[in-house]
N, C-alpha and C positions, 0 to 999 in steps of 0.2 A: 654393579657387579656384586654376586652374592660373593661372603666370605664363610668360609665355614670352620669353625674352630671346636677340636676337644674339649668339652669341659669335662673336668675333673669332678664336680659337682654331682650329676648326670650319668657320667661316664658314657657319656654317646658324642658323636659330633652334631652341632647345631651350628644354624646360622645364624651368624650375629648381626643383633639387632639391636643399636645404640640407644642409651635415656633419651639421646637429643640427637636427632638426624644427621648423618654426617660427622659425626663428632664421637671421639672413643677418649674417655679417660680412664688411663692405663694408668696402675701400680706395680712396682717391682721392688722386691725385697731387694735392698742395696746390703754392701756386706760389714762387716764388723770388725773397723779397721785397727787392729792390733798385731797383723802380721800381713806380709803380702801374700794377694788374693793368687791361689794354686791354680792350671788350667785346667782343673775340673771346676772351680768358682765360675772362669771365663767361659766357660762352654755355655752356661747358664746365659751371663752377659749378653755371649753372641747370636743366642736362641733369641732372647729378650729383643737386641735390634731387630733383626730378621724381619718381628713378628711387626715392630713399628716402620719398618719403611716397608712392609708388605702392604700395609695398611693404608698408608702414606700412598704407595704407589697406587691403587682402588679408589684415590680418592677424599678419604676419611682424613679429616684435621685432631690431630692423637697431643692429647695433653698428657704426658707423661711424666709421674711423680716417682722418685726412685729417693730413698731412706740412707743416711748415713747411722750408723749404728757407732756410735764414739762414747757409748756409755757402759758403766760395766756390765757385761754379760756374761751369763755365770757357759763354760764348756757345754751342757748339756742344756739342749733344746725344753726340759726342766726347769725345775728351781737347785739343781744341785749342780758341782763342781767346782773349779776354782772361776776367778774375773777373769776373763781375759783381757782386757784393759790392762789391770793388773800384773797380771802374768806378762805382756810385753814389754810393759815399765821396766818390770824386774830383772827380766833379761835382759834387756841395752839402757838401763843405770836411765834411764829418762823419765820426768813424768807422764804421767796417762794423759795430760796434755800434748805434748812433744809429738807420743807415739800417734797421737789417735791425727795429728794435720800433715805426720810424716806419710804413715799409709795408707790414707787419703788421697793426697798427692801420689801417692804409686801406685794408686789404683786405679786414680783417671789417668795418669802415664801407658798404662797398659789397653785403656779401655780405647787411648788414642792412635798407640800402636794399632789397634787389631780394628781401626776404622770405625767402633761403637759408636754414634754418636750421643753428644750429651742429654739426658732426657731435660723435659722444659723446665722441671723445678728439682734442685736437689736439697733434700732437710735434713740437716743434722739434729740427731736426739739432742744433742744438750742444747739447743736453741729453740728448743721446745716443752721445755719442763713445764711449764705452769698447762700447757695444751694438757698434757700429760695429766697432770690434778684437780683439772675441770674435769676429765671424761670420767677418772672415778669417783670422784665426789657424784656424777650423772647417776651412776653402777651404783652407790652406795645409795643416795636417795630413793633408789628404785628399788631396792633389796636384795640385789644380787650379790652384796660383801656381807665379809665377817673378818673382824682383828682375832690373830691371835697372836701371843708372843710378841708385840706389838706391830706385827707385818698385818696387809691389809689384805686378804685373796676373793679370791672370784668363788661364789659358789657355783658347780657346773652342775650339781642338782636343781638350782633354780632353772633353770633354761631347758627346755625343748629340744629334740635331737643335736646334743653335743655331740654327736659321731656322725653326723651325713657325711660331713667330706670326706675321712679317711674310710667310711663305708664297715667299719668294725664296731665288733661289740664292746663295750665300756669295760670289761674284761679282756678282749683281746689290745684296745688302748694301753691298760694297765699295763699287761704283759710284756707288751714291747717298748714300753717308755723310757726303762732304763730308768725312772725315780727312782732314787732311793726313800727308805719312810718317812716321812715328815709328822713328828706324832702330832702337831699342831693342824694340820690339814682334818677338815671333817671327811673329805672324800681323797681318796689318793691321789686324784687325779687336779684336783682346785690346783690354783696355780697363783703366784702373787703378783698383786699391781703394783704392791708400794712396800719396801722394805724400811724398816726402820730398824729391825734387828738381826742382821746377817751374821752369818759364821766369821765375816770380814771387820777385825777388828782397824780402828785407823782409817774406815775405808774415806778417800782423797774428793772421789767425787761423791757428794752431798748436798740437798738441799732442804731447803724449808719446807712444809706442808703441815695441812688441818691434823695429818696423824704424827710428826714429828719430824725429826731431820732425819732423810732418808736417800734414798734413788730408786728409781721406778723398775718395776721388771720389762722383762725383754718384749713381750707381747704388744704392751699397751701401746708401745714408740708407734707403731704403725696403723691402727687401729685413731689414733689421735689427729698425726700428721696425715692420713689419707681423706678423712672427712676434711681435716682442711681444707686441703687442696684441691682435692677433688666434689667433693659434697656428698651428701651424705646415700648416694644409689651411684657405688663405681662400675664401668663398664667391665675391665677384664684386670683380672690380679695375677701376678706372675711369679715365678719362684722356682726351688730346686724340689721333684719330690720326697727330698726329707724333711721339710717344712712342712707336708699334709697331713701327718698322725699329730703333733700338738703343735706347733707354731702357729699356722694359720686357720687350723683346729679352733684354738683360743682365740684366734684373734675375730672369729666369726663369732663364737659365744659375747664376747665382750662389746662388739661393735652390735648386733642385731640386739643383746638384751638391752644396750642403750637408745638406739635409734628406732626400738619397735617395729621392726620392718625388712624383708630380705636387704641384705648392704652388696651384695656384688654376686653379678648376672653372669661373669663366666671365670672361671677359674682355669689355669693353664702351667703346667707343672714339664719343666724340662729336668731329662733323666741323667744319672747319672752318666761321668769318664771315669773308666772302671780301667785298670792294671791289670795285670795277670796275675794278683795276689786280693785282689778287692780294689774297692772305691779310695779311692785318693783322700786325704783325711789331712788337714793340718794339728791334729792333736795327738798323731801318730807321729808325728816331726819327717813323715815321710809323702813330700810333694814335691813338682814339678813348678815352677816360676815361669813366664814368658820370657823371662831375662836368661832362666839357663837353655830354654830350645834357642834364643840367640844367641847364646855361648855355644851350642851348637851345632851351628852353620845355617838355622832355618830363618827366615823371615816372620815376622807375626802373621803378615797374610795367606805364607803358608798355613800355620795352624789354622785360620779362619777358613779357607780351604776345605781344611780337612774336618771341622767340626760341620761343614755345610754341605758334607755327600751324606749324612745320614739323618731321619728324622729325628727330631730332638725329641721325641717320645721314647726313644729305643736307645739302652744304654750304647755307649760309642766305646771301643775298646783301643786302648792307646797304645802305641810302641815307635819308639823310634823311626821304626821299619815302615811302618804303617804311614807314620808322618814323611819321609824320608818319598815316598808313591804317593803322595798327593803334593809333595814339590815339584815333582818332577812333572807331575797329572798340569801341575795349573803353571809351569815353565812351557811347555807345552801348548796351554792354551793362549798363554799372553804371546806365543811365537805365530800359531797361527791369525791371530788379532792384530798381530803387528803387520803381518804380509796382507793381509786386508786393508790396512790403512796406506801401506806404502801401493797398493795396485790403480793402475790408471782409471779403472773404472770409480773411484772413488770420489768422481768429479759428476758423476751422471745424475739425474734428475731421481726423485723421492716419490714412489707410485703410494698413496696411502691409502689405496685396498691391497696392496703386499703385505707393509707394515705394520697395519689395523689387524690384519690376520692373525698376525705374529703376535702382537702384543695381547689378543684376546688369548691366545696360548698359554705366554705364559700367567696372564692372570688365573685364567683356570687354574694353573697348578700353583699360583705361591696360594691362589683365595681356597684350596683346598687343606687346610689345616699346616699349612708352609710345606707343600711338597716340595723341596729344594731339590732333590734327585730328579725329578723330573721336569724340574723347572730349566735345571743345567743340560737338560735331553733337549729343549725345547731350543737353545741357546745354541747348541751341536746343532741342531735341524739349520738354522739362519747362517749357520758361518759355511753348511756343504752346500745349501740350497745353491745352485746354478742360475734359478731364475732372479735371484735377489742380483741388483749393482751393489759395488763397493760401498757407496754411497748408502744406501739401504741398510746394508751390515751395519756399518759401523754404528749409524744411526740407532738400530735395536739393541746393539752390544752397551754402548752409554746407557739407551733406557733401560734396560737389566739392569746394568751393573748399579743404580739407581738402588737394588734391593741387595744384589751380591755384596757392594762393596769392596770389591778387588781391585783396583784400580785396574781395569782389563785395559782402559785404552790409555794409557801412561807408560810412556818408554822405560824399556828397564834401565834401574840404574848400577846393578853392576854387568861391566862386561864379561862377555864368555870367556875372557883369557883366565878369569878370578878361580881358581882351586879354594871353595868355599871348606873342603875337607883340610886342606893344607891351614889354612889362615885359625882355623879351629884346632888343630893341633898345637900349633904356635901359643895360641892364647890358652890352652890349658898346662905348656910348659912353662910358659910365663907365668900364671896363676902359683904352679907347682915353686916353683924360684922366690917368687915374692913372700911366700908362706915359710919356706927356708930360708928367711932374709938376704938371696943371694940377688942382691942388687944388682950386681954386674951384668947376671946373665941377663935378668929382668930386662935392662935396658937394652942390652943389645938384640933381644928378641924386636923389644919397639921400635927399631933404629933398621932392622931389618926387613920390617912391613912398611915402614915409612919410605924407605928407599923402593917398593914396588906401589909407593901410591899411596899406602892403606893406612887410617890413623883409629891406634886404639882411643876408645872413650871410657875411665874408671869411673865407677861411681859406688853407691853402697850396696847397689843393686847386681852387681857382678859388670865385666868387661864386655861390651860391646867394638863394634870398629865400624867404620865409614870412609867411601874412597875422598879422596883430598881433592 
């Protein structure tokens, strides 16, 4: 089955065509664990699976390498800003250790919520420092560095179209980088490998190197630990598109001027979850958590839902409201799934030129650049079809849900007696009481749910609840 994928690269769709037959080695920018990940990060996440049990479902055996970023990274996709490491130390009194294995753990919490599963290798930057000081020392040999101030950078005049991917002029790069000057850079745009002398006095995390005790920039984490793993010609590299103008930008210059040779054949950029005010931003202190849409009243597979009715190329515009009709869209769907599974016909024999039909369906539409809209059209066609037995259904509805990841054929677990609105008022008056240390009422809100079944879960993550 052909698949055909947008590269970013390109900017056409092409069909992908693996190093090694049957075999796709994926990278995916993982996030930068110093605050928990916002669900415009997870929209990203949920693109990312999508595209590997798309994959998966064609066929294709998908090695998938995803990055822990746990080292200081400075706010700006840049060399400037504050650590954010750092910066989350500072805020909850712990150190850049603590922070970086706390929201880690709450990022695969989330990523388990929302049914992502785990990709096959996950690597933490700081478990990979010295990988880190072999690739530039490679860059350096080769003459692509220069020290100044005793930081090590990338020269991007040595190299050959530094702008393909974002497709702009080296002036229009400039322009929208958001650098500020750096009088030490020869070119505006160089970017550094190896800090040894940062604006960051005391800084925590350090290590040894040929140029001094330092820590590596943001770029090279992934450019190091991807040849690892994957070797040195990756199949498709994944990310959000604001990592196209310099993150991955750089991280192309630094992996091709070392490896001599194209480093990855497709490129794949999911778009922004944009508000009604702009894109969702953690350095705006103004985002959305998975833990607060289940404060309230949504399920995580809601939101996964609702990230899966529109192409991941095309920003997704968020509201409540918006999520609020894709609960109901996919309550809905698991109602008509369920009457399918409870129907007599569910016992009748399995025609596989029915089912072969269907499945060539929806291949067509996920192997077309992840049509999910119409992949869920295809999925509607199987559940009215008349000619399908129950048996048949449910049969296709599993092998979809294979990519969907909804649990479509898993009984619901809360009942329809549940006022999911009510249970969500309750816990933001509890919320309200705890914060005005008024204990009393606190408890007697939880003593209230408890007596209808429902038991709240605290954690640091905000209040969830679960029937008893």
């Amino acid at each position: 089955m052909n698949f055909k994928v947008y590269n970013t690269l390109t900017r056409k769709k092409e069909e992908l065509i693996p190093v090694e037959e049957g075999k796709v080695g994926l990278y995916t920018c993982g996030p930068t664990v110093y605050n928990y990940a916002h669900i415009g990060n997870l929209r990203t996440y949920v693109f990312e699976d999508i595209l590997k049990k798309s994959l998966n479902y064609l066929g294709y055996d998908v090695n998938h390498v995803m990055n822990i970023t746990d080292v200081g990274h400075l706010q700006s996709d840049g060399d400037e800003g504050e650590d954010k490491m750092a910066l989350g130390a500072s805020r909850e009194k712990k150190t850049v250790w603590e922070i970086a294995k706390f929201y880690e753990e709450a990022f695969l919490r989330d990523c388990e919520k929302l049914n992502i599963e785990r990709p096959s290798i996950i690597c933490r930057a700081t478990e990979h420092i010295q990988d880190m000081i072999d690739f530039i020392k490679d860059l350096e040999e080769k003459g692509y560095t220069y020290i100044a101030n005793g930081n090590v950078y990338f020269s991007i005049d040595k190299f050959e179209d530094y702008n393909k991917l974002a497709g702009l002029t080296l002036e229009e790069l400039e322009a929208g980088s958001r650098i500020e000057v750096d009088p030490h850079k020869k070119n505006p745009l160089d970017f550094v490998l190896w800090f040894t002398n940062s604006k960051f006095t005391n800084q925590i995390m350090q290590w040894e190197s040929p140029w001094g005790k330092g820590f590596p920039g943001w770029h090279i984490e992934c450019s190091a630990m991807s040849v690892k793993y994957l070797g040195d010609r990756i199949d498709i590299h994944c990310g959000g598109v604001d990592h196209i103008p310099v993150h991955h930008t750089n991280e192309i210059a630094q992996s091709e001027a070392s490896l001599g040779h194209k480093w990855v054949n497709y490129w794949m950029h999911g778009e922004f979850l944009v508000l009604n005010k702009g894109k969702m931003s953690k350095s705006s202190g103004d985002f959305l958590t998975l833990t607060r849409l289940v404060e309230e009243g949504f399920d995580p597979l809601d939101y996964r839902y609702f990230c899966l009715q529109s192409r991941y190329r095309k920003q997704l515009l968020f509201s409540f409201e918006s999520l609020e009709e894709a609960q109901k869209a996919l309550k809905k769907l698991k109602g008509k799934v369920s009457s399918i599974i409870k129907d007599e016909s569910i016992e009748g024999e399995i025609r596989a030129e029915k089912v072969e039909n269907y499945k060539e369906k929806f291949s067509t539409q996920i192997g077309d650049d992840l049509n999910l809209p119409n992949a869920f059209t295809v999925l509607e066609e199987v559940i009215k079809d008349g000619d399908l037995n129950g048996r048949e259904k449910a049969y296709l509805i599993e092998d979809f849900d294979k990519v969907f990841s909804l649990d479509l054929m898993k009984e619901e677990v809360v009942e329809s007696h549940i006022d999911n609105s009510w249970i969500k008022e309750l816990i933001k008056d509890r919320n309200k009481a705890r914060r005005e240390k008024n204990w009393g009422r606190a408890d007697e809100i939880r003593n209230a749910l408890l007596q209808k079944g429902i038991e709240l879960l605290d954690s640091k993550e905000g209040t969830t609840w679960k029937l008893k």
